[in-house]
Legacy VTK file of the C-alpha trace (Angstrom):
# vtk DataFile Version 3.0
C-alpha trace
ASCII
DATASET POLYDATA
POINTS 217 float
0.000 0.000 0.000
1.299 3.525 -1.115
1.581 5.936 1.675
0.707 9.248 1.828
4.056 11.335 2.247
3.472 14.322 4.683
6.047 17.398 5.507
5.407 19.253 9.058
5.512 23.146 9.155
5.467 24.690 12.318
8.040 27.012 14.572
6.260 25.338 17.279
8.290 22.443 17.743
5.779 20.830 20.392
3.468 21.096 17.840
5.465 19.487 15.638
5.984 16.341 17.638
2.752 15.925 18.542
1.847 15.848 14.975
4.267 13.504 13.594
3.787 10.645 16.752
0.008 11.251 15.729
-0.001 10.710 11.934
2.598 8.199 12.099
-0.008 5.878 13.646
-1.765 5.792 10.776
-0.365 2.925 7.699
-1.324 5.001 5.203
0.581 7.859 6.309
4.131 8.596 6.820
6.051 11.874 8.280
8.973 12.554 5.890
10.184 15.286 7.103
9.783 18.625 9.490
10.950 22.712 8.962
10.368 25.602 11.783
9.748 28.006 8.791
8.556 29.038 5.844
11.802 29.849 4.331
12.835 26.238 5.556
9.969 24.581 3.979
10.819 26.166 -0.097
14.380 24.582 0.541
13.288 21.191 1.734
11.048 20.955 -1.227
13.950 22.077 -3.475
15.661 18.424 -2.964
12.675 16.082 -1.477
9.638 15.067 -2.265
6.110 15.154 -0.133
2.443 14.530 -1.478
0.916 16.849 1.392
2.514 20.021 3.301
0.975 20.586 6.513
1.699 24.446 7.176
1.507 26.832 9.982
0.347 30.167 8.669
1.772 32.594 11.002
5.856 31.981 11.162
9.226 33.896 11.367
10.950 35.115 7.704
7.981 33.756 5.440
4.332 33.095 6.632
2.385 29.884 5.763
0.883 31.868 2.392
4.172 32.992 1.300
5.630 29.943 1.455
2.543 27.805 -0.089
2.510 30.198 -3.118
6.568 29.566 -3.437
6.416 25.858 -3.024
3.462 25.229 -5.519
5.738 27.109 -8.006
8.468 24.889 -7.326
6.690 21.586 -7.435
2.893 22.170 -8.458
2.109 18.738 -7.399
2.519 18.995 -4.070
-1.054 19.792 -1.769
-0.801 22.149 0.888
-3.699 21.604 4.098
-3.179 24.627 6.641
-2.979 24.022 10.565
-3.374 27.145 12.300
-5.289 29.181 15.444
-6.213 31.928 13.224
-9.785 32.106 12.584
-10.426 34.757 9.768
-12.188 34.517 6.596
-9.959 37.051 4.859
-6.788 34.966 6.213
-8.442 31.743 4.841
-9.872 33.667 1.375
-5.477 34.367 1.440
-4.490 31.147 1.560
-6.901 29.115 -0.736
-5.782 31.813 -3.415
-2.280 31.058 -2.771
-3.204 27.447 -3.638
-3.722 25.925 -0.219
-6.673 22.715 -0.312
-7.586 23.267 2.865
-7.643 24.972 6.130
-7.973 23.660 9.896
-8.237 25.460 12.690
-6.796 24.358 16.323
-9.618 23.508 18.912
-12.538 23.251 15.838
-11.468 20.067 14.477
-10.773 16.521 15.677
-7.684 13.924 15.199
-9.584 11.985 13.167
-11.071 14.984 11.293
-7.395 15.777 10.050
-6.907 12.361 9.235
-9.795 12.292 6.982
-8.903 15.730 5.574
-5.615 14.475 4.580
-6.646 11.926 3.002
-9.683 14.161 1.411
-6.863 16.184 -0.011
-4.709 13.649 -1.332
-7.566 12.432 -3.430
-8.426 15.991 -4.878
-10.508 17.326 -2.393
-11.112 20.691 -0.683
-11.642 20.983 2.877
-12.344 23.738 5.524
-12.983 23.532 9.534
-14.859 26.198 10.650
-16.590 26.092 6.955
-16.584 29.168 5.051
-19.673 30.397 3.174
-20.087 27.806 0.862
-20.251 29.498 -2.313
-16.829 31.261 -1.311
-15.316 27.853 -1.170
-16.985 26.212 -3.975
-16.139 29.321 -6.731
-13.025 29.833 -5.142
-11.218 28.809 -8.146
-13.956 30.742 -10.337
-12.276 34.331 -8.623
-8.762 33.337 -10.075
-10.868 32.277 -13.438
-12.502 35.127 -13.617
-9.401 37.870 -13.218
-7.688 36.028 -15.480
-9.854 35.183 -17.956
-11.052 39.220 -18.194
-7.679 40.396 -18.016
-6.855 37.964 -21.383
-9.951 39.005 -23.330
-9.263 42.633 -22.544
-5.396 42.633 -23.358
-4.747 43.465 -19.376
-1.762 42.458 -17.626
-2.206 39.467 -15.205
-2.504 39.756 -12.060
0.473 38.663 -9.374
-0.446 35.767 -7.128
0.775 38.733 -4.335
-1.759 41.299 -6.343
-4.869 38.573 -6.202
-4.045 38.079 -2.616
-4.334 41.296 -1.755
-7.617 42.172 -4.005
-9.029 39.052 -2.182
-8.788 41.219 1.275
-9.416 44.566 -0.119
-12.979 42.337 -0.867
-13.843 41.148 2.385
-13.466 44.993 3.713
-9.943 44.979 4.990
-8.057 48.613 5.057
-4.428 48.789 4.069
-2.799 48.662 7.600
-4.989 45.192 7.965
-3.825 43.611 4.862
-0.332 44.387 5.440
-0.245 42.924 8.814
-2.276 39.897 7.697
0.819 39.229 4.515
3.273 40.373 6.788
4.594 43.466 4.486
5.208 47.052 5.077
2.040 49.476 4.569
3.668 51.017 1.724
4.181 48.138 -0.207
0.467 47.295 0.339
-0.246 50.366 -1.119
2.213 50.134 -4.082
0.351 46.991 -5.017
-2.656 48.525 -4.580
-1.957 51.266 -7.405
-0.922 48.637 -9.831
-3.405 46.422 -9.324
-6.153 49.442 -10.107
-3.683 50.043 -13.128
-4.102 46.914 -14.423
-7.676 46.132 -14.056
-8.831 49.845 -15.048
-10.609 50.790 -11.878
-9.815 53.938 -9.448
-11.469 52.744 -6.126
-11.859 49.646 -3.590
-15.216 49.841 -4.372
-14.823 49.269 -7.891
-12.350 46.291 -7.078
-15.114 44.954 -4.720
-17.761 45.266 -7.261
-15.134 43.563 -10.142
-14.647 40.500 -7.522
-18.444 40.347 -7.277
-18.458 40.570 -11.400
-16.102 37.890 -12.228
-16.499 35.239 -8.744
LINES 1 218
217 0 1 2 3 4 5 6 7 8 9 10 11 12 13 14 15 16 17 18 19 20 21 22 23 24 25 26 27 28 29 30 31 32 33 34 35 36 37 38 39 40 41 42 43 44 45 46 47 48 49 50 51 52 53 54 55 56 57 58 59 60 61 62 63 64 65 66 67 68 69 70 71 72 73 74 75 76 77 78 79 80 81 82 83 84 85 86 87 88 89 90 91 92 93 94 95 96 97 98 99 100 101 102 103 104 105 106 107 108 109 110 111 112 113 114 115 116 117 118 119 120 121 122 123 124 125 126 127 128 129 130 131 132 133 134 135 136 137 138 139 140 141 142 143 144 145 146 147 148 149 150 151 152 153 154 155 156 157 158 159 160 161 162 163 164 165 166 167 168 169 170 171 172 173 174 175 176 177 178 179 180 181 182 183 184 185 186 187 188 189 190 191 192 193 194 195 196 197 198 199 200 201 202 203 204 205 206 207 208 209 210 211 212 213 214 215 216
């Protein structure tokens, strides 16, 4: 029987433990291999391989989204389920646009719900605990779709996965100071990538970028 091949992100390293001597009961699942942060996690996946990344979001040098959108560039393959205490729909919106397949809160979900969302995931599934709305999770996909898709029919210039990220917040009503602690950037680059994303999809205001994410979801 194939296992499924899991890599542990967390600075916590308690947490860490606890997660590998858990998941390692299981014979369909096997632990190959922990980081303490983001940055770690892009270099392990440089030289190994993993079917599922189980990632912290809130870490030292790169957070959990950084470092999803960085190691589904490197290896596209790979399936990233996040573990985390933060409980906000903009944070979760963040990381299922950086490519995450799922998203589990501490204290909301069970041992054996992670087991089954692993192995959810690893058979092309998307899972969150607490749910979001469900149409946000089930057209998901159909925001990136949509951005992209207008921006090729009207000759725009694509959006950045950093750019979509940020639009994502600016739609669920989150001011610049918010979004840049939430990506862990300076204000002023929030802004900066603000002005070019109203540059590139011809709007002037966060209303008008609301109202475009309400278009095209």
């Amino acid at each position: 029987m194939s296992q499924i091949r899991i890599l542990i992100v967390d600075d916590n390293f308690v947490a860490r433990r606890g997660l590998r001597s858990f998941l390692q009961t299981e014979n369909d699942i096997a632990v190959v291999g922990e980081a303490s942060t983001g940055r770690a996690a892009i270099q392990w996946v440089r030289g190994n391989a993993a079917d599922i990344v189980l990632m912290d979001v809130r870490m030292p040098d790169t957070d959990g989204i950084g470092a999803t959108s960085e190691i589904l560039k490197l290896r596209p393959e790979i399936k990233v389920l996040m573990l985390t205490v933060v409980d906000e729909q903009a944070t979760l919106l963040s990381a299922l646009l950086a490519g995450a397949k799922g998203y589990l809160v501490y204290g909301r979900f069970t041992p054996e719900e992670l087991i089954e969302a692993i192995r959810a995931i690893e058979t092309g599934g998307t899972v969150a605990i607490p749910p979001m709305a469900p149409p946000l999770l089930e057209n998901i996909q159909s925001y990136l779709t949509g951005i992209q898709d207008i921006a090729e029919m009207e000759s725009m210039e694509p959006l950045t996965t950093r750019e979509k990220e940020i639009l994502s917040l600016i739609a669920v009503g989150k001011g610049n100071r918010e979004i840049a602690e939430n990506l862990n950037i300076e204000e002023k680059t929030v802004k900066n990538h603000i002005n070019n994303i109203y540059s590139k999809l011809q709007i002037k205001s966060r209303y008008e970028a609301i109202s475009y994410m309400l278009r095209h979801a």
